[in-house]
KEVEX-204866 format. One line per field, with one value per residue (C-alpha): residue in one letter; residue number from 1; x, y, z. Coordinates in nm, 3 decimals, padded with zeros to 5 digits. Layout:
residuo	(a;...)
num	(NUM;...)
xx	(X;...)
yy	(Y;...)
zz	(Z;...)
This chain:
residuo	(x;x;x;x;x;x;x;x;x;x;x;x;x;x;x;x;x;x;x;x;x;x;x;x;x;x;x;x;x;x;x;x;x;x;x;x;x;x;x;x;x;x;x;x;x;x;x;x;x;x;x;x;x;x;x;x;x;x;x;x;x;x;x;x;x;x;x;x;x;x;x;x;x;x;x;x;x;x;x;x;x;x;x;x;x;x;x;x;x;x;x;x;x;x;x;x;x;x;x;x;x;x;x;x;x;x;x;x;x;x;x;x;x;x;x;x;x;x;x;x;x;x;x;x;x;x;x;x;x;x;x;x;x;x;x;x;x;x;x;x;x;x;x;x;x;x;x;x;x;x;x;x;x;x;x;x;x;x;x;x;x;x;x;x;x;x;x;x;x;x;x;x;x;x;x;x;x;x;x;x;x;x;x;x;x;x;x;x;x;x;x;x;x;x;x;x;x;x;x;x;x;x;x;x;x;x;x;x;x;x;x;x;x;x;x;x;x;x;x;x;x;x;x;x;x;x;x;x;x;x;x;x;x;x;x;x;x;x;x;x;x;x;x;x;x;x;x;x;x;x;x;x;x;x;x;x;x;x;x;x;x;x;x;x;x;x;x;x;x;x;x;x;x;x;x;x;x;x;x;x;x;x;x;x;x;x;x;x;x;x;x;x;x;x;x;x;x;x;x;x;x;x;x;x;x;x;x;x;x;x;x;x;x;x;x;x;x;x;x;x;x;x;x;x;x;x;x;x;x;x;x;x;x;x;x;x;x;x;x;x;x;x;x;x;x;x;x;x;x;x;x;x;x;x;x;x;x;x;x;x;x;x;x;x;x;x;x;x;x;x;x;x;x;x;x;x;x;x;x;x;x;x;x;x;x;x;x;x;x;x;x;x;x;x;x;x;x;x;x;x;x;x;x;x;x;x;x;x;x;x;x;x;x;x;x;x;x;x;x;x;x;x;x;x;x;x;x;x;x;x;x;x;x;x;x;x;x;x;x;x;x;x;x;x;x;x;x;x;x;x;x;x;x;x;x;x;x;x;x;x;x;x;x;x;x;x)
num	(1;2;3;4;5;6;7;8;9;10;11;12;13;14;15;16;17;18;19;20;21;22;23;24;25;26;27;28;29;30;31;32;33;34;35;36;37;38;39;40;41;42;43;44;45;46;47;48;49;50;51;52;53;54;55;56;57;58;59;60;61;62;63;64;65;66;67;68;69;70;71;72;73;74;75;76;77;78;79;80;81;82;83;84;85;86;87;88;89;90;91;92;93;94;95;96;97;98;99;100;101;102;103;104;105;106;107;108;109;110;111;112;113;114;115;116;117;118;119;120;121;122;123;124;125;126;127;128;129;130;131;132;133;134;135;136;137;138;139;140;141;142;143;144;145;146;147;148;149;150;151;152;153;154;155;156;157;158;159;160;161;162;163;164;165;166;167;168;169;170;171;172;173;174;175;176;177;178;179;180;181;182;183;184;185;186;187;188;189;190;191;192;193;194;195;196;197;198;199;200;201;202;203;204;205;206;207;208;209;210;211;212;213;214;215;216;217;218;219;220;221;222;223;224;225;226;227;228;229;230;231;232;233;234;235;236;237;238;239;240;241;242;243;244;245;246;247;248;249;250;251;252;253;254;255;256;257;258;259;260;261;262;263;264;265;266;267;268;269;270;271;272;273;274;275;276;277;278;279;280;281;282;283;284;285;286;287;288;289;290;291;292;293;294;295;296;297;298;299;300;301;302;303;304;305;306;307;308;309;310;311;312;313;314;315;316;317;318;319;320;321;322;323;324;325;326;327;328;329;330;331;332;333;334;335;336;337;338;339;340;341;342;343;344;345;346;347;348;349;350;351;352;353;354;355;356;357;358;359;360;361;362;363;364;365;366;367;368;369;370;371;372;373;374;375;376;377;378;379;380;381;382;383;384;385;386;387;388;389;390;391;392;393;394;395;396;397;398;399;400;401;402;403;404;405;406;407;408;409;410;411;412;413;414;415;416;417;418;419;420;421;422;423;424;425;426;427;428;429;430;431;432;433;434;435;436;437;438;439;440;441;442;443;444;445;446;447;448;449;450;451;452;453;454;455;456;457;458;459;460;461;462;463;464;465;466)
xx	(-01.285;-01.214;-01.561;-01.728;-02.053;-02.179;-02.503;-02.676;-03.011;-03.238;-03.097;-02.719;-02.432;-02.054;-01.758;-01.495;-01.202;-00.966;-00.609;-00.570;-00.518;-00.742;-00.845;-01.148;-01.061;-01.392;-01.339;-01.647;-01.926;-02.240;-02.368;-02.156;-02.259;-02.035;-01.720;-01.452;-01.182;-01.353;-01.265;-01.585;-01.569;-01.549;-01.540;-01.374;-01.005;-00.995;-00.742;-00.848;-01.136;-01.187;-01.095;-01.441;-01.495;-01.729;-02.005;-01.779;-01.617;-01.281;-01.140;-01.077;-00.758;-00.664;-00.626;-00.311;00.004;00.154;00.254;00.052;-00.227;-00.402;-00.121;00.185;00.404;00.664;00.666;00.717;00.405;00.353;00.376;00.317;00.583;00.959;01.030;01.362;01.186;00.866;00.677;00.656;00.285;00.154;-00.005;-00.347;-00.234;-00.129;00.237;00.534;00.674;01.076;01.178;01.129;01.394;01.774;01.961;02.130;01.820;01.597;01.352;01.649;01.981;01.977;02.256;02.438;02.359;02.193;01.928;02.013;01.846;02.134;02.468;02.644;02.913;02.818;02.451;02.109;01.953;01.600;01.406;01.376;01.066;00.988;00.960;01.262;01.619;01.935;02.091;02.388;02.302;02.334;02.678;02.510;02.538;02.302;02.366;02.090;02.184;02.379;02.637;02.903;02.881;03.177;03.420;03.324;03.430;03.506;03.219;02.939;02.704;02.540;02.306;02.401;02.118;02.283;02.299;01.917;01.838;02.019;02.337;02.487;02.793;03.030;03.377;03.621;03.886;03.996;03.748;03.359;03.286;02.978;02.844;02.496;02.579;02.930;02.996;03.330;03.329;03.646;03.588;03.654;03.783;04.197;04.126;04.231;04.413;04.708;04.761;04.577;04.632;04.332;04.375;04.165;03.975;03.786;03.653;03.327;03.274;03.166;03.452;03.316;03.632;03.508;03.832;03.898;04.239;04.364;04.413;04.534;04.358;04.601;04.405;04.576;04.856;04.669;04.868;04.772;04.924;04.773;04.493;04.220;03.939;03.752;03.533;03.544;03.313;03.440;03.264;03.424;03.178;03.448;03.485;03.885;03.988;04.064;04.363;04.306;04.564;04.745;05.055;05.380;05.351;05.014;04.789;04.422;04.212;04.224;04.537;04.551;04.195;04.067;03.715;03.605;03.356;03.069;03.207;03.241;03.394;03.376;03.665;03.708;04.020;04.032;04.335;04.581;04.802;04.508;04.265;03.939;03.741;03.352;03.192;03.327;03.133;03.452;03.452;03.227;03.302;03.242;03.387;03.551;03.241;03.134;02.774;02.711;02.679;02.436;02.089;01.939;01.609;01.625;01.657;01.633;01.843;02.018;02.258;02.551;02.474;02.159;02.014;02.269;02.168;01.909;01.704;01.655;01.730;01.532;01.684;01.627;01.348;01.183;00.858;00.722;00.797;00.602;00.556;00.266;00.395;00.598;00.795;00.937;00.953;00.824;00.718;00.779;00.544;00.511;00.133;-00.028;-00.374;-00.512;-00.743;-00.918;-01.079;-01.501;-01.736;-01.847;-01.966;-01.744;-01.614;-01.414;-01.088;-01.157;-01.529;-01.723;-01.873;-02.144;-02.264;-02.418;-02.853;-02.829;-02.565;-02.265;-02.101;-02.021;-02.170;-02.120;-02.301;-02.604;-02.751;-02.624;-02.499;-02.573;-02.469;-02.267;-02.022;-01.720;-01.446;-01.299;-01.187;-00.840;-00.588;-00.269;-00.305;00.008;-00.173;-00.413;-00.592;-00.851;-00.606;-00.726;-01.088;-01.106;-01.230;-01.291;-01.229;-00.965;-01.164;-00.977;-01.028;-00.810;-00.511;-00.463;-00.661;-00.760;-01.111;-01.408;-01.550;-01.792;-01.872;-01.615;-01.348;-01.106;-00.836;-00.959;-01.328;-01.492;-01.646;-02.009;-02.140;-02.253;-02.435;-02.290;-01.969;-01.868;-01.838;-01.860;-01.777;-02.022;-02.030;-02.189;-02.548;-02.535;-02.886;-03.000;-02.862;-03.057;-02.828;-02.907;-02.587;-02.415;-02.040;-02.127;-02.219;-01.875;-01.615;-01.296;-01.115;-00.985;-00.615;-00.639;-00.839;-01.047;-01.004;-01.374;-01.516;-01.863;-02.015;-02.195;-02.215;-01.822;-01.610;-01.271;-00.976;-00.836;-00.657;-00.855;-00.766;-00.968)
yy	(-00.888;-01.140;-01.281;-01.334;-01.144;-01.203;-01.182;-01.036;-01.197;-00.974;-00.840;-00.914;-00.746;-00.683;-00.440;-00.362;-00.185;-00.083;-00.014;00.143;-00.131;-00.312;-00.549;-00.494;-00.696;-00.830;-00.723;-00.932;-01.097;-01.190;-01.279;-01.628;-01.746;-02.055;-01.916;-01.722;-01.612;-01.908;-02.201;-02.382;-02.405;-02.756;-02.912;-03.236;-03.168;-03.097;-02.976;-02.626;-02.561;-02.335;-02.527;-02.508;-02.572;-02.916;-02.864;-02.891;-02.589;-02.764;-02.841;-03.175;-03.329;-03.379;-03.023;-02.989;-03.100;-03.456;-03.601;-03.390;-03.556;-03.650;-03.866;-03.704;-03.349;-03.366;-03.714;-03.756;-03.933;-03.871;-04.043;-04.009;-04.282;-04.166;-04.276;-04.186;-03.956;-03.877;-03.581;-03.580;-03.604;-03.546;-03.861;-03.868;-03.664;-03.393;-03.404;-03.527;-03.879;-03.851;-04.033;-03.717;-03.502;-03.505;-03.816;-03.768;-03.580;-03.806;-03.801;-03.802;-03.561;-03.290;-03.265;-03.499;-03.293;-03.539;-03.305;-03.283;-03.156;-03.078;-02.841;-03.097;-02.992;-03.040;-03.092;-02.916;-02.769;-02.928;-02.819;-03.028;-03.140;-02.817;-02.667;-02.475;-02.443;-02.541;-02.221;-02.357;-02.320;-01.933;-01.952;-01.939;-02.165;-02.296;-02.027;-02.144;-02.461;-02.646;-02.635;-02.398;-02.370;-02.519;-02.305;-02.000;-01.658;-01.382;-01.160;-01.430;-01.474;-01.807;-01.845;-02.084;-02.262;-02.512;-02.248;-02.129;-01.859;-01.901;-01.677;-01.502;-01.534;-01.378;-01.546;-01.344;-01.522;-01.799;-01.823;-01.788;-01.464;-01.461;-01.081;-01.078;-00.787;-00.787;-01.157;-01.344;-01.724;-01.968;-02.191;-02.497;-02.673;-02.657;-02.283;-02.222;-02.527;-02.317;-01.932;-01.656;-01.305;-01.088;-00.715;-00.384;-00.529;-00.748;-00.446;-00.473;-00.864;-01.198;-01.442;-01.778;-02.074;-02.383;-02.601;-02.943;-02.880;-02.601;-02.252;-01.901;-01.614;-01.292;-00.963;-00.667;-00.494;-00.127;00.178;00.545;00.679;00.727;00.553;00.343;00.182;-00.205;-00.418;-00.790;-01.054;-01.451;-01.746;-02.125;-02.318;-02.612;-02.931;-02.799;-02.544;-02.167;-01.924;-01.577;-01.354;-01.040;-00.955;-00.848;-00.518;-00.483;-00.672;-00.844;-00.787;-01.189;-01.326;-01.607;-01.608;-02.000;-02.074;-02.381;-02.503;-02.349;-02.013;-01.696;-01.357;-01.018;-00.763;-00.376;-00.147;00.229;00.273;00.179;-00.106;-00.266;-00.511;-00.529;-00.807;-00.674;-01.057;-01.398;-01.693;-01.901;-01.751;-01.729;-01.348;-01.031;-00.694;-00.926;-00.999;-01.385;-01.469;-01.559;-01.124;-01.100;-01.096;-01.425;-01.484;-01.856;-01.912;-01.815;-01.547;-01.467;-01.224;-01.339;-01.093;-01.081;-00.741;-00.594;-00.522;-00.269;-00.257;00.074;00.386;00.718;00.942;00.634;00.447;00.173;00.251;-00.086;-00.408;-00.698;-01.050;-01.281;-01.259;-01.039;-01.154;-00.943;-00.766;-00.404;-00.185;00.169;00.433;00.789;00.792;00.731;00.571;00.191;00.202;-00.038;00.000;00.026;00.079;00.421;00.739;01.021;01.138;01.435;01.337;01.325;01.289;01.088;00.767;00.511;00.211;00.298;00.196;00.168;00.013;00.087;-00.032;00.327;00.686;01.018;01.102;01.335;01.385;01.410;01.178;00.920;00.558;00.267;00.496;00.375;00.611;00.890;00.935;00.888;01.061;00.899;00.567;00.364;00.036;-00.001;-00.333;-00.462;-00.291;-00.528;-00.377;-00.209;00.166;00.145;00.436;00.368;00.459;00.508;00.270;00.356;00.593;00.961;01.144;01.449;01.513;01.789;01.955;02.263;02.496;02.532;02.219;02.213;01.956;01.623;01.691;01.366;01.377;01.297;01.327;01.666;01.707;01.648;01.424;01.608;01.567;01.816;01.810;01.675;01.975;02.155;01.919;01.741;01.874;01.733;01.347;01.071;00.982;00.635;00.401;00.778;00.600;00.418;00.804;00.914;00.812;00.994;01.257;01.605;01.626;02.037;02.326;02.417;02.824;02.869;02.959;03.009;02.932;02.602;02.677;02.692;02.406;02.341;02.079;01.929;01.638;01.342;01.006;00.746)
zz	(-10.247;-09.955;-10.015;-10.370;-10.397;-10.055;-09.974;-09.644;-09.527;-09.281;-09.040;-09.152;-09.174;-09.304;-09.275;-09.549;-09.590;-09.881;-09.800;-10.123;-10.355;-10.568;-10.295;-10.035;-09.721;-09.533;-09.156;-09.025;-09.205;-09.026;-09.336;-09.271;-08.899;-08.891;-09.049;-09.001;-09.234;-09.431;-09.122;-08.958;-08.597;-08.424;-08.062;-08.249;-08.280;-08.691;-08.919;-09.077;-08.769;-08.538;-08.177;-07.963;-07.624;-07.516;-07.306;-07.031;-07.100;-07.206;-07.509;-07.588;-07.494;-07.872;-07.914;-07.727;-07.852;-07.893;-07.587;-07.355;-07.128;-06.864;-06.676;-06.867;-06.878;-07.139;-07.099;-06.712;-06.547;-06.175;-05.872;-05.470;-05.421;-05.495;-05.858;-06.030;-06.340;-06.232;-06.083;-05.681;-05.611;-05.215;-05.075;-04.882;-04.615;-04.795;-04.776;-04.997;-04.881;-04.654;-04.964;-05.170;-04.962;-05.052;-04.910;-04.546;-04.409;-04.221;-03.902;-03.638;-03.863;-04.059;-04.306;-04.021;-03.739;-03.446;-03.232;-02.868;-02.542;-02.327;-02.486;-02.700;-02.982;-03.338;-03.248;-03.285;-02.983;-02.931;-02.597;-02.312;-02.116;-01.994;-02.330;-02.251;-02.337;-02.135;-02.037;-02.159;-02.498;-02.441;-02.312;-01.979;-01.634;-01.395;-01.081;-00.820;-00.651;-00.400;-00.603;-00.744;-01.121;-01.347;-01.515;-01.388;-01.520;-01.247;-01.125;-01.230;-00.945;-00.733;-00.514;-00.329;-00.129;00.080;00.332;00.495;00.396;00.072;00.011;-00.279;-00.404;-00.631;-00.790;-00.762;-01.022;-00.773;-00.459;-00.421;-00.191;00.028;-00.110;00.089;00.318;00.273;00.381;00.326;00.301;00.251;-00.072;00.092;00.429;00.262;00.219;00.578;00.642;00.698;00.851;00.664;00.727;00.690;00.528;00.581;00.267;00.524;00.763;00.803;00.709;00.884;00.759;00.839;00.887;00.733;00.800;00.947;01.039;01.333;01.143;01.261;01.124;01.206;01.191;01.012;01.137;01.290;01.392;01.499;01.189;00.971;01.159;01.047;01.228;01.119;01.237;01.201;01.314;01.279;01.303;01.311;01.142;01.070;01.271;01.394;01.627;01.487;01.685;01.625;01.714;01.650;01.443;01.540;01.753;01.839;02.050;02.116;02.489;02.502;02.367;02.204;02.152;02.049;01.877;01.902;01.616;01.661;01.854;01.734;01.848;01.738;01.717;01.653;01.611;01.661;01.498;01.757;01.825;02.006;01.909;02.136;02.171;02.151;02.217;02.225;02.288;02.345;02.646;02.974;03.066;02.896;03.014;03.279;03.437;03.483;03.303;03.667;03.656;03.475;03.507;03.273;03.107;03.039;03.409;03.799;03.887;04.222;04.410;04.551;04.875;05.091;05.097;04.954;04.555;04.433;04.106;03.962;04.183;04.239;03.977;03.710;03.740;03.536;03.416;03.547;03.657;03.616;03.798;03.931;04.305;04.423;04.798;05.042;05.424;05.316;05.062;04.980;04.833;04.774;04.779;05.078;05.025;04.947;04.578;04.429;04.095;04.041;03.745;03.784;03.604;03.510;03.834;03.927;04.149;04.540;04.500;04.793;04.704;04.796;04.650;04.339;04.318;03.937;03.677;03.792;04.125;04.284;04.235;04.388;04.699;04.691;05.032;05.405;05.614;05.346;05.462;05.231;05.179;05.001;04.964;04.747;04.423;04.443;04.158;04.271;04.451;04.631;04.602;04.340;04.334;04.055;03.812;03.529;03.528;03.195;03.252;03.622;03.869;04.158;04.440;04.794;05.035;05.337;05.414;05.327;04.993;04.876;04.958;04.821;05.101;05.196;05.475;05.761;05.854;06.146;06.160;06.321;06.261;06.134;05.803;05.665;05.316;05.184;04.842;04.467;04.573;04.883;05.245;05.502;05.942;06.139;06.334;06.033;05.980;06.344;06.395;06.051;06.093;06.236;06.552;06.436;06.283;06.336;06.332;05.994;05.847;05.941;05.662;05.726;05.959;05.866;05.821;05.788;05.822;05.565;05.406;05.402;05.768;05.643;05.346;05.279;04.917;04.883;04.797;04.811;04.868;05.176;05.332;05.502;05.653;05.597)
């Protein structure tokens, strides 16, 4: 037996097993608290004891083997400084000392490679002060600017903004093209230095001449067959004189045609062997008329003939003509009476006024042979005066109006108020009017006889003078 006559105490205890020999192997013993397998247990690094933990839960350093501890690993010691054969410890703030990282990479290269803000070969790209990349570290250009990007590639775009607005251009493998609604621009002042012929390519298209020496632009040669039609507007904006003329065979409405710098002229073909000049401010006549012609509206205007000239005519009028004075020996009108415009109630056309007793400055009559009478309702004046009051009446003042009447009206009675907005003859309510002030009752004269021959009650329409 492992053990030799053990003994339990209270409340001990032990575990055997045989494997079939004549030994019985102890498994566990409490009989023997500070043993086991026969070796003591101790915190002090012994030979033949059970290692133990100290009270602070480690085991002493002399447990572990030679050569390991506290400053030490297989012999290396450490250090925060770079030491050949030591173990790289980080300093206070955490990090490993530049010294530490393989030679050749330092605060300003990495493995030889210098940092750089703008596109340099054989460098590394580092942002600039906007926090941004250069474009041209994508392969890309600058394309907003006064000025045309370098080495460009056909079909890349720039806005170019010494013009205002700005304009866009396209390259298209040798020149810069204006594209903004199908503009064409010369590259530079040699462009045109010499003639240039223009093609059917250019229909449609402002070509602006930007040269310092005299240049001849020839338009494209046009023929019925098989017949074309283009447009073309051209504008010198150089410092030398630019010819524009036809070629061989056909021909221009003002040959040769001459801008000056700052001129420009406009030209159309309808597929014949004519050019036409549409507008060209080289020149001070259009349709062979003299600007002299032509009515202006930066300055005074006059006919070369005294009363000769009309404005307008009676199967096309204008609508309306303005002006703060107008001068002259007569007037013509269709209508035939004198309005100016009152406050007033809703009134129905031709109704008889008098000066109104309440808000507004005229109202319809009510009673007979009323005095302050003003005039009548008028529908259609010639004259109207007052005409900025907003939402006045025009009110007839003098000449000939429609008038409301009742009861029975020959031609050239005179006229007194009636009720409700009419007027009546004099003849009808003579016995009912105060003879006194009876010329200021009477406000007009009949131009017609009236249809009714009767009734008082009955109203209807008719001519008066006032």
């Amino acid at each position: 037996m492992d053990l030799q006559n053990p003994i339990l105490q209270p409340n001990q205890q032990v575990a055997l097993s045989n494997d079939g020999i004549s030994t019985w192997h102890s498994l566990y013993s409490t009989a023997i608290a500070s043993t086991l397998d026969g070796y003591s247990p101790s915190t002090i690094p012994t030979a033949n004891t059970i290692p133990v933990s100290e009270n602070t839960g480690q085991l002493a350093i002399g447990w572990l083997p030679t050569g390991i501890n506290a400053t030490t690993l297989d012999s290396y010691s450490s250090s925060s400084s770079p030491t050949a054969n030591t173990i790289p410890v980080a300093g206070s703030n955490g990090q490993l000392a530049m010294g530490w990282l393989p030679s050749g990479i330092n605060a300003t290269t990495l493995d030889s490679y210098s940092p750089s803000s703008s596109p340099t070969a054989n460098t590394i790209p580092v942002a600039g002060s906007n926090g941004e990349l250069s474009l041209g570290w994508l392969g890309l250009q600058d394309v907003v600017g006064t000025t045309a990007p370098t080495s460009p590639w056909t079909g890349l775009y720039w806005l170019n903004t010494s013009y205002s607005p700005p304009v866009l251009e396209i390259f298209n493998g040798s020149n810069w093209e204006i594209v903004t609604s199908g503009f064409l621009r010369s590259q530079s002042s040699a462009a045109y230095s010499q003639s240039i012929t223009l093609t059917i390519a250019n229909s449609g298209q402002i070509v602006f001449f930007t040269g310092t020496a005299t240049s001849t632009f020839t338009l494209p040669l046009s023929n019925s067959s098989p017949g074309w039609s283009m447009f073309i507007v051209i504008s010198n904006q150089g410092s030398a004189p630019l010819i524009i003329a036809p070629q061989s065979g056909n021909s221009i409405d003002m040959n040769p045609l001459t801008l000056q710098p700052g001129q420009q002229c406009a030209v159309e073909n309808d597929g014949s062997v004519t050019w036409h000049l549409l507008y060209n401010t080289a020149s001070s006549t259009l349709g062979g008329l003299s600007y002299t012609s032509f009515v202006r509206t930066d300055a005074s205007t006059y006919p070369t003939e005294d009363n000769t000239f009309i404005i307008g005519g009676s199967a096309n009028r204008y609508q309306g003509i303005y002006s703060v004075t107008f001068y002259g020996n007569a007037t013509s009108a269709n209508y035939a009476d004198l309005a100016e415009k009152y406050s007033a109630p809703v009134m129905a056309d031709a109704t008889v006024v008098k000066v109104s007793s309440n808000n507004y400055e005229v109202e319809p009559v009510q009673n007979i042979g009323e005095l302050s009478i003003i005039g009548i309702v008028s529908s259609t004046p010639a004259f109207r005066m007052n005409d900025s009051l907003e939402e006045g009446t025009y009110i007839a003042l003098r000449g000939r109006v429609k008038c409301r009447v009742r009861g029975p009206i020959k031609k050239g009675d005179y006229l007194v108020s009636y009720y409700e907005g009419t007027g009546t003859s004099l003849n009808n309510v003579e016995a009912s009017i105060d003879n006194f002030l009876l010329s200021k009752r009477i406000f007009a004269i009949a131009l017609q006889d009236s249809i009714n021959n009767k009734s008082m009650s009955d109203e209807e329409l008719i001519e008066v003078v006032i």
